[in-house]
C-alpha positions in Angstrom: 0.0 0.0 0.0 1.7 3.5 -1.1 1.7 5.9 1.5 -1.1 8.3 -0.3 -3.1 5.4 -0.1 -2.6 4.6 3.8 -3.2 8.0 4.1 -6.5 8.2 2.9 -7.6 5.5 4.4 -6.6 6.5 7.7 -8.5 9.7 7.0 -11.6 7.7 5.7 -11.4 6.0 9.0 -11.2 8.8 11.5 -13.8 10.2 9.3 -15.8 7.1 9.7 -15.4 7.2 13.7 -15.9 11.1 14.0 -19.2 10.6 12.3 -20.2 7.8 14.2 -19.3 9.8 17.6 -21.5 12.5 16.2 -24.5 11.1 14.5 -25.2 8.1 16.6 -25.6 9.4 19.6 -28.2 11.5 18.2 -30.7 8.7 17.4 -33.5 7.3 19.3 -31.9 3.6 21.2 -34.1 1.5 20.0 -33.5 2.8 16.2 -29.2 3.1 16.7 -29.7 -0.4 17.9 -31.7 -1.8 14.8 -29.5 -0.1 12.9 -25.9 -1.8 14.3 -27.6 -4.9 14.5 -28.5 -4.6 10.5 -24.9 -3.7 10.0 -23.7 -6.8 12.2 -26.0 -9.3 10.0 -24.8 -7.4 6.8 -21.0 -8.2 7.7 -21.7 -11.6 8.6 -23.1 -12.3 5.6 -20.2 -11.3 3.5 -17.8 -13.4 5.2 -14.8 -11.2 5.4 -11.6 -11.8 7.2 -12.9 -10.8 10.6 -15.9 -13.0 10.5 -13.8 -16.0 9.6 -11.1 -15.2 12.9 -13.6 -14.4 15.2 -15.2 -18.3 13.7 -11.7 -19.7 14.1 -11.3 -18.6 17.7 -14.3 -19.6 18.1 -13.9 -23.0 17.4 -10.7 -23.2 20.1 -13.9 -21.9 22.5 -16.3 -24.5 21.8 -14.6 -27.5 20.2 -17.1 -29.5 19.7 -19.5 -27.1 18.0 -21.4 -28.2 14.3 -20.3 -25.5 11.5 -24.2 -24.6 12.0 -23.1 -23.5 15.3 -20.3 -22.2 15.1 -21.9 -19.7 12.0 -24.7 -18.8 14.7 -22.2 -18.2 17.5 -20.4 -15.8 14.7 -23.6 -14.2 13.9 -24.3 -13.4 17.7 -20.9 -12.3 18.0 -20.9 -9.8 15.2 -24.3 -8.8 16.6 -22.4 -8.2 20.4 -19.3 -6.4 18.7 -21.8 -4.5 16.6 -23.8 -3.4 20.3 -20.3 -2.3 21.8 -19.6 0.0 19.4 -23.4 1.4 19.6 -23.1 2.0 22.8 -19.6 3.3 22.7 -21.1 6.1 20.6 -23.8 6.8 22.9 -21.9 6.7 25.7 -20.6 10.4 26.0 -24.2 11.4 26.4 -25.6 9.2 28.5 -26.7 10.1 32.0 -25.5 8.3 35.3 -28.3 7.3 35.8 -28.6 6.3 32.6 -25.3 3.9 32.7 -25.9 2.5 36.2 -29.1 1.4 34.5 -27.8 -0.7 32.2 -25.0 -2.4 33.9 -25.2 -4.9 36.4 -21.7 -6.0 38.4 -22.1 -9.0 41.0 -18.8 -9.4 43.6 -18.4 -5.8 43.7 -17.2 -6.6 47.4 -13.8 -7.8 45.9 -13.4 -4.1 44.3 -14.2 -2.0 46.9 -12.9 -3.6 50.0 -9.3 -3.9 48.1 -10.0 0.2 47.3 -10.7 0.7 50.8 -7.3 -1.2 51.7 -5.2 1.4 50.5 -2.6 -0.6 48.5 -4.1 -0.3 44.8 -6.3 -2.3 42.8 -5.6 -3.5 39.4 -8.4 -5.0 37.3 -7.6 -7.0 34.1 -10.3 -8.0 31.3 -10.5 -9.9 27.9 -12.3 -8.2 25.3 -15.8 -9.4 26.5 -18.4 -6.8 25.8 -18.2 -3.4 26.5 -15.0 -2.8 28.8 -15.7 1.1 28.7 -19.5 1.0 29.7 -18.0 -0.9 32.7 -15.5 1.7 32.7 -18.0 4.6 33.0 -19.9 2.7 35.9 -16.7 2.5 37.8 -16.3 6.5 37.3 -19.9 7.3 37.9 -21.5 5.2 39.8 -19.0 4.3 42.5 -17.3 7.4 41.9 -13.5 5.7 41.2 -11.6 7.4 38.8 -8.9 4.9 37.7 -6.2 4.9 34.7 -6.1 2.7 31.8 -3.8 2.7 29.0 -4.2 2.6 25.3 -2.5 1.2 22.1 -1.4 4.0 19.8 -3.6 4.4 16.6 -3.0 5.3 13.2 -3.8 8.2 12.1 -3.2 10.0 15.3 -6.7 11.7 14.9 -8.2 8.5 15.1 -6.3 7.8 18.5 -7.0 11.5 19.8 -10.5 10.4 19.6 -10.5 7.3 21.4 -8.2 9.5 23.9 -10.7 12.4 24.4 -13.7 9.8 24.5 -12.5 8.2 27.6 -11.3 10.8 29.2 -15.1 12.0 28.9 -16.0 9.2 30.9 -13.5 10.0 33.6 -10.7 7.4 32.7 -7.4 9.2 32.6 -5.4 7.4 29.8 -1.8 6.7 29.1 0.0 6.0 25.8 1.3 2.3 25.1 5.0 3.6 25.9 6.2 0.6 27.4 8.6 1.7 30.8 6.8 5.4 31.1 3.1 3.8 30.9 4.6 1.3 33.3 5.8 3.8 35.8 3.1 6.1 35.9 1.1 3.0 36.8 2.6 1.7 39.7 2.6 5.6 40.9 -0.8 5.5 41.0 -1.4 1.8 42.4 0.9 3.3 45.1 -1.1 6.1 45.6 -4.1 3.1 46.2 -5.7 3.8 42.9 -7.5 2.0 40.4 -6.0 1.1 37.0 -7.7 -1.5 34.6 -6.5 -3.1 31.5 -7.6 -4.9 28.8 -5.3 -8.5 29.4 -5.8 -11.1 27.0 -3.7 -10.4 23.9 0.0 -9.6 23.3 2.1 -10.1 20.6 5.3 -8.6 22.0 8.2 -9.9 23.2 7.4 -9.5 26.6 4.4 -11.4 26.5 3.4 -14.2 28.4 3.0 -17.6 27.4 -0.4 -19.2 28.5 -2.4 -22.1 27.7 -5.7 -21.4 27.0 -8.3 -23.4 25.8 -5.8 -26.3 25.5 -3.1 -24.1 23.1 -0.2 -21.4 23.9 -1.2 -17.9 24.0 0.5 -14.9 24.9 -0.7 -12.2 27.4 0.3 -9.0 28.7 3.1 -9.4 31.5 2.2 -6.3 33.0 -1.0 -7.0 35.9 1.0 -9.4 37.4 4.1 -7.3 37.4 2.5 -4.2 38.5 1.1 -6.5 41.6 4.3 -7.6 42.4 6.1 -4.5 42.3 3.6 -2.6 43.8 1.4 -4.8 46.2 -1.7 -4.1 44.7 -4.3 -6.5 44.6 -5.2 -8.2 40.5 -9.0 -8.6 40.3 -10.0 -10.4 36.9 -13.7 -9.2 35.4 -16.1 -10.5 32.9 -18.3 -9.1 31.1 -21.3 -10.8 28.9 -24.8 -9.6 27.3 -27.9 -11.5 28.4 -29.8 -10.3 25.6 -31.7 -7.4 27.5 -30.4 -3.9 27.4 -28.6 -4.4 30.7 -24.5 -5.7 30.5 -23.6 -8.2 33.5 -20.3 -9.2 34.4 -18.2 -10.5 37.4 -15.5 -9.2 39.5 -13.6 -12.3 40.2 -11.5 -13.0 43.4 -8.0 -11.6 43.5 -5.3 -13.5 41.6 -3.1 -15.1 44.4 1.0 -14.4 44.6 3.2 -17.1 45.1 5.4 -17.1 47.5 8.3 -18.7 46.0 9.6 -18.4 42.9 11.6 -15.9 40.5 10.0 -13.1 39.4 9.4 -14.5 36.0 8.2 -17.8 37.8 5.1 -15.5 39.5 4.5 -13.3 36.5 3.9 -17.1 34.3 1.8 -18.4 37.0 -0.2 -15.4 38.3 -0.7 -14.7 34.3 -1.8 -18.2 33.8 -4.6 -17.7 36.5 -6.1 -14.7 34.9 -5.6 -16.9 31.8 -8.0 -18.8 33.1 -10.4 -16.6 34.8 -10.8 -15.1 31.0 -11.2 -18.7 29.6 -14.2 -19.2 32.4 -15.9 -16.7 31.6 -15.5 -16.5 27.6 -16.7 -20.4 27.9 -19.8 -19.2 29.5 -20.7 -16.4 27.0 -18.5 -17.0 23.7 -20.8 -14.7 21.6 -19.5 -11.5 23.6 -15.8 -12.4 23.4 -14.7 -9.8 20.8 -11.5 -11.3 19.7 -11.9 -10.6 15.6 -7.6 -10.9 15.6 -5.4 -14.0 15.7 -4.2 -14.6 19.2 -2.8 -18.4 19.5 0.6 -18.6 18.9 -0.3 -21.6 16.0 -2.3 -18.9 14.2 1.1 -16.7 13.7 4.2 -16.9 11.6 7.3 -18.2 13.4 8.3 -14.4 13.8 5.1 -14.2 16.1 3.4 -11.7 13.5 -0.1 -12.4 12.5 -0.6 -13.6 8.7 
């Protein structure tokens, strides 16, 4: 792709998400959520690359599912992705009220007693359905502000957006800078904040290995390092859709440090467990896991780069 070309589409792209930020959140609900479910069904139908990942990971989720299912789990998946983003647009002008409405959290108990602890709280999630409507319940309704950190986008519009969107919901948001991101974080942990991150995919070299649903994966390294270094507790959550407007999800007990071991011997093992907090929950509601990317390490190249 020339570089005139890259550049357009990047511009076509923020255009894309600028007019979505705009022009969504001015419709009725129940006609912006016709509307992005007609839009999910539309790129099922075409079977494009993303479809036929998210049916690939799919099949590592249920193993044992007919092609019928696993092309109605896809459908319901593109359906759930399609609802995250419709809400995502709406979410800048909805009320408090409106978003402790239509979120419901069970174990919260394991949140706010670690808060109320004073040595930091870190919470760690897989991309199961809408990790900033959670994020805008934290800041609302509980009154939390917390900081999160996010992957650098092309064109840098496009990743102002996503920047000044979150911020609106309260989150204060860090660049993907490796060791800087990393400090400021276990400043705040320190400080007994609140930091969440999105944990279940990572390509780098400083990934984790994992084994989730019976192959290697890697994860981010960073949760359990930030608990280590820092003391703070790890708390996984999941998310899920029970096809009513409300979003439930789970906030899971805290991921245990070992007592013995190297540093990289915790970090695999306290990874692994929110490995498979992730892998319980995406189990239970495989529809809402939004993973439209290759993550297995199977699914790569040998340089680790998706194909």
């Amino acid at each position: 792709m020339s570089a005139g070309t890259s550049d357009l589409k990047g511009r076509l792209t923020d255009g894309l998400y600028g007019l979505g930020w705009g022009a969504v959140k001015r419709l009725p609900e129940p006609i912006a959520a016709r509307l992005f479910r007609t839009i999910a069904d539309q790129v099922w139908k075409r079977r494009g690359k993303s479809v036929l990942r998210l049916e690939s990971n799919l099949a590592r989720v249920v193993p044992d599912a007919s092609p019928e299912r696993l092309a109605e789990l896809s459908r319901a998946g593109m359906r759930s992705y399609m609802r995250y983003w419709m809400e995502s647009f709406r979410l800048p002008t909805w009320s408090p009220e409106r978003i402790k409405a239509g979120i419901d959290i069970a174990d919260v108990h394991h949140l706010t007693e670690g808060l109320d602890a004073g040595n930091g709280v870190i919470i760690a999630l897989p991309h199961l359905g809408n990790w900033d409507l959670a994020g805008a319940w934290v800041t609302t309704d509980l009154k939390v502000p917390f900081t999160t950190v996010a992957e650098r986008l092309e064109p840098a519009t496009l990743y102002d957006r996503f920047v000044a969107y979150r911020e609106g919901l309260g989150m204060e948001v860090l660049p993907h800078s490796g060791g800087a991101a990393f400090g400021t974080l276990a400043r705040r942990l320190r400080a007994g904040g609140l930091i969440c991150l999105v944990a279940d995919r990572d390509l780098s070299a400083s990934g984790v290995e994992v084994s989730f649903f019976g192959a290697t994966a890697r994860m981010p390294a960073g949760p359990a390092l930030l608990a280590q270094q820092t003391g703070a507790l790890l708390l996984p959550v999941t998310l899920w859709y029970d096809g009513t407007p409300v979003m439930r999800g789970r906030i899971h007990p805290a991921v245990e440090m070992p007592r013995e071991g190297t540093r990289a011997e915790k970090t695999s093992a306290m990874t692994q467990a929110l490995a498979d907090a992730f892998a319980g929950g995406i189990a239970e509601h495989p529809e809402d896991w939004h993973m439209l990317q290759r993550l297995w390490l199977d699914d790569l190249d040998p340089r680790g780069e998706p194909t």
